[in-house]
C-alpha positions in Angstrom: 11.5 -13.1 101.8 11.9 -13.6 105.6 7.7 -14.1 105.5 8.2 -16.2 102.8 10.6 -18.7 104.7 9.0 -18.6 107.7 5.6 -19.9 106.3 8.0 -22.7 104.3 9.2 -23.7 108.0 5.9 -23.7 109.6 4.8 -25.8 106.6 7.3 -28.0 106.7 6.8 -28.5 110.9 3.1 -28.8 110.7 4.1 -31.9 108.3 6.5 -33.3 110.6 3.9 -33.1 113.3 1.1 -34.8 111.1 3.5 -37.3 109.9 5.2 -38.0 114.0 1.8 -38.7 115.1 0.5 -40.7 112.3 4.1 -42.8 112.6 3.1 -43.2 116.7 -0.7 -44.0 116.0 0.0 -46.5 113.5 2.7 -48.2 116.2 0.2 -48.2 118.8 -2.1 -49.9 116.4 -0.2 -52.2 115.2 1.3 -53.6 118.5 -2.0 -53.8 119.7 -3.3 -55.7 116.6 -0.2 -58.2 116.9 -0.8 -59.0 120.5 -4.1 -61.5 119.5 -5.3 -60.8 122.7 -8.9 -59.0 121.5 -10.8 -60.2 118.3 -9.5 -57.9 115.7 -12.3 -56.3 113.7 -11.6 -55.4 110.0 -14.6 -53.8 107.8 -14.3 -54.4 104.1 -15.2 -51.0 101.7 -16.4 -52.2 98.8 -15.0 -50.2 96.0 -16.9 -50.2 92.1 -14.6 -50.0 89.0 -16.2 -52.0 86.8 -18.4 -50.4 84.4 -21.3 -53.1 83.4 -24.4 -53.5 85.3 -23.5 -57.2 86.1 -20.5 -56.1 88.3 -22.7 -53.1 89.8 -25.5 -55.4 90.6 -22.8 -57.6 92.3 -21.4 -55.2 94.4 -24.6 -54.2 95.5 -25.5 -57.9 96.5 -22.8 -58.3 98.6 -22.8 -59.2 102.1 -20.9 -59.5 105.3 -21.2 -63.9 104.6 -19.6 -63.4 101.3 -16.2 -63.0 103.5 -16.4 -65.7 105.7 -14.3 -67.8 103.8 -11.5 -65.3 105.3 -11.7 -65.2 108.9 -12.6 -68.9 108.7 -9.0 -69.4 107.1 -7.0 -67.2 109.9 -9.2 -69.0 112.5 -7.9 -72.7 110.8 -4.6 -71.4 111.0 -3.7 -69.3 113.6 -5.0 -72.8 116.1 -3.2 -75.1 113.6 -0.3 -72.5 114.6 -1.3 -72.5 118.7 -3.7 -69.7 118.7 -6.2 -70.8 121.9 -8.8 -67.7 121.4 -10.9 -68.6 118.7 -12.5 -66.7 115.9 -9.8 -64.4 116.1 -10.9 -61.7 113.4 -14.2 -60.6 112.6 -15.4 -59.1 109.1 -17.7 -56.7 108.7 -19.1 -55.0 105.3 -18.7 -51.1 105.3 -20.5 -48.8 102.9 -19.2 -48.3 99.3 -16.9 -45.7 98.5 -14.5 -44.0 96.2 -11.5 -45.6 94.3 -7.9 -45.1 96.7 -5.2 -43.1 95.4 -3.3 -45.0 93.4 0.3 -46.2 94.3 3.5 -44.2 92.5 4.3 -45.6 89.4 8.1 -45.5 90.1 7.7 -47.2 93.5 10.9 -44.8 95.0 11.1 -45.4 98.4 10.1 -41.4 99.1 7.2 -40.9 96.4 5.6 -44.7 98.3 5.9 -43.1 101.5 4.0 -39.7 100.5 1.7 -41.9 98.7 1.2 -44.0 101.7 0.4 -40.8 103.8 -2.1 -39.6 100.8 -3.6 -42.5 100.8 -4.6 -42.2 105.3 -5.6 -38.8 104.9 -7.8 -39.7 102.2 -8.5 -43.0 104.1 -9.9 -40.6 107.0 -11.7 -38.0 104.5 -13.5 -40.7 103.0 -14.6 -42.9 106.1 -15.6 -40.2 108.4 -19.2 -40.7 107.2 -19.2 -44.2 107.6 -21.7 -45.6 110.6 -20.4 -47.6 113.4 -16.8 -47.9 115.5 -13.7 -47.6 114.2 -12.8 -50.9 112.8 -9.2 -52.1 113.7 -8.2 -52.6 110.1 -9.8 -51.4 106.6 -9.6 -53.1 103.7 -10.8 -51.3 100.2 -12.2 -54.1 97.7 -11.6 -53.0 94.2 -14.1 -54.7 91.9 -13.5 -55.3 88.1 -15.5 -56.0 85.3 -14.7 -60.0 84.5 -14.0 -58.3 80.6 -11.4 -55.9 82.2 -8.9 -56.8 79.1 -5.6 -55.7 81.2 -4.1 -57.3 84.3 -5.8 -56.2 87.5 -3.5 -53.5 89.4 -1.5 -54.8 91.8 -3.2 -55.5 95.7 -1.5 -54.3 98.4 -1.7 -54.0 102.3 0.0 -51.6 104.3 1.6 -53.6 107.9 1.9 -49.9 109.5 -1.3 -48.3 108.3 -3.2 -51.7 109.0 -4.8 -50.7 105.5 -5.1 -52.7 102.5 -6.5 -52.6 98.8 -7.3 -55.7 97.0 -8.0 -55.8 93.2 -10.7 -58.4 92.3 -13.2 -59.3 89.9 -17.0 -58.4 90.6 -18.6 -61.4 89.5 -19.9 -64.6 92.1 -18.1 -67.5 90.1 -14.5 -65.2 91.1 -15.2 -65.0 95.0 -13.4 -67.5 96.1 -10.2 -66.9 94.2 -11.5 -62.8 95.4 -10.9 -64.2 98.8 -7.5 -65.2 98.5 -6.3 -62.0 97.4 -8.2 -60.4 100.4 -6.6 -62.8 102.6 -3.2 -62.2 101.3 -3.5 -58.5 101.7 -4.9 -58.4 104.9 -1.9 -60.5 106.7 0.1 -58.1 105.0 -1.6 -55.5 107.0 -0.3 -57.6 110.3 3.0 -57.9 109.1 3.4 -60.9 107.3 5.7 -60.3 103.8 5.7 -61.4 100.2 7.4 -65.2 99.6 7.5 -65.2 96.2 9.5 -64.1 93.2 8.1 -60.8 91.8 9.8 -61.2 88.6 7.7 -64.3 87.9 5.1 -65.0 90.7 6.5 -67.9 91.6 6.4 -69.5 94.9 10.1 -69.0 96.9 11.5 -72.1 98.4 11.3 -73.0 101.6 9.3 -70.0 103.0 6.8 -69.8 100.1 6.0 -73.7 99.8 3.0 -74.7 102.3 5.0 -77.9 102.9 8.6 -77.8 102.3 9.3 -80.6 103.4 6.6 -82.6 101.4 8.7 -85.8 99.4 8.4 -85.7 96.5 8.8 -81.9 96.5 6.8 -81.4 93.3 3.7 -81.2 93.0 2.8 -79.2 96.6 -0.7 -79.3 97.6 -1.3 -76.1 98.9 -0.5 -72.4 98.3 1.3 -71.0 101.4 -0.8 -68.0 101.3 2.1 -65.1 101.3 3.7 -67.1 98.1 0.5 -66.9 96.3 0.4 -69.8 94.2 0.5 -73.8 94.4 4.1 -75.1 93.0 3.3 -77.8 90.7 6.9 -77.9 89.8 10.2 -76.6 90.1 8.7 -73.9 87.2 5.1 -74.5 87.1 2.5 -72.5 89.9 -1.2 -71.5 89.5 -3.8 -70.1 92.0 -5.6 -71.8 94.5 -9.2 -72.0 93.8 -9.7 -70.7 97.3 -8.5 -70.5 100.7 -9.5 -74.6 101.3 -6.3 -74.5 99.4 -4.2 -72.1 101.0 -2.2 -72.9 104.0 0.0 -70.4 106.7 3.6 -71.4 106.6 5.5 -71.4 109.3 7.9 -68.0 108.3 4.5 -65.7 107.9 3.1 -67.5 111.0 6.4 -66.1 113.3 5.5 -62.7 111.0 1.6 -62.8 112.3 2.9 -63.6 116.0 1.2 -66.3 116.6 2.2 -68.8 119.3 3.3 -71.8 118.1 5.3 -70.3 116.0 6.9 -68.1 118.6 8.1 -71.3 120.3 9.1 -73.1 117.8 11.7 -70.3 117.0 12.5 -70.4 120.2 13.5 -74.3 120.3 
């Protein structure tokens, strides 16, 4: 019995350990990717889940241009936001792997954050084959079949892991609506938060309106990228076409760090 416990403990401190240093890593990390001062480097994994050998043949096409859309949308906004360095993220296309864990269904604070260390350990299993540095953050690219007759699973980046999963479709006529998602996911990884309503998607006023100041309110022109979608009225939203549509509000902006926004919360 004493054996017995005494295993139990070690257990339990070797999972204390694991999880300290993860916890401290993942501080470093993120500090460092928050300060702007280096091009941050994020790799996308492309992930297959679609089943038809359209979506395979997709996946297989892809290339590191098919993402440019992205870091040319943090570029456009983090200057529009006082960012001097430009091109301040770089994407890179890593090597296709498994499907991630999947999140808890019951989304309990405890099972999300056990989930959250499956899901690095399995991040660090799966990637230790993959050529090249380190990249600063890793984002997993699910791709669907465009007849996947249920919603896509929800996307979801994770601000201390600087990890993320987006859930797309793997077809060309989708990549720029793919992009947004990516895009949305990835600031999540720096720290920016949701701004709209999860009970119906829709955008959350002020914080989730690209211009809430815009008279008439209705209809906005852009999607502030953390709410999602464009309001076209006070119940009324749909999804930008792609990120030439999407806009960095000034709420995520103070999130992301970024200069102008500092000071403007400062004034």
């Amino acid at each position: 019995m004493a054996r017995g416990n005494a295993l139990r403990i070690t257990r339990q401190l070797l999972l204390l350990t694991l999880a300290a240093g993860i916890l401290v890593s993942s501080w470093l990390a993120q500090s460092r990717a928050n300060n702007w001062d280096e091009k941050l480097w994020v790799t996308v994994y492309p992930v297959l889940a679609g089943e038809t050998a359209q979506t395979a043949d997709f996946v297989a096409d892809l290339s590191a241009d098919d993402f440019d859309d992205i870091s040319e949308f943090i570029e456009r906004e983090a200057v529009r936001h006082g960012m001097a360095s430009p091109s301040p993220v770089r994407i890179d296309l890593g090597l296709p792997t498994a499907i991630p864990p999947e999140p808890p269904a019951d989304r309990r604070p405890l099972s999300t954050i056990f989930w959250s260390l499956k899901l690095r350990w399995w991040t660090w299993r799966t990637l230790g084959d993959q050529p090249g540095p380190s990249p600063d953050i890793r984002m997993f690219v699910v791709f669907h079949d465009l007849e996947y007759d249920v919603a896509l699973p929800d996307s979801l980046g994770l601000a201390k892991a600087l990890l993320g999963v987006a859930h797309v479709f793997g077809d060309r006529r989708y990549m720029s609506r793919n992009n947004v998602v990516i895009a949305h996911e990835l600031l999540h990884t720096l720290g920016a938060t949701d701004k709209y309503d999860a009970s119906n998607n829709r955008p959350l006023y002020p914080h989730g309106f690209a211009e809430p100041d815009r008279r008439p309110r209705f209809p906005q022109r852009y999607a502030e990228i953390m709410g999602g979608r464009i309001p076209l009225s006070a119940s009324e939203s749909e999804m930008p076409e792609s990120l030439k549509q999407a806009r960095v509000g000034t709420a995520t902006a103070r999130e992301l760090r970024w200069p102008g926004a500092q000071r403007s919360e400062a004034i």
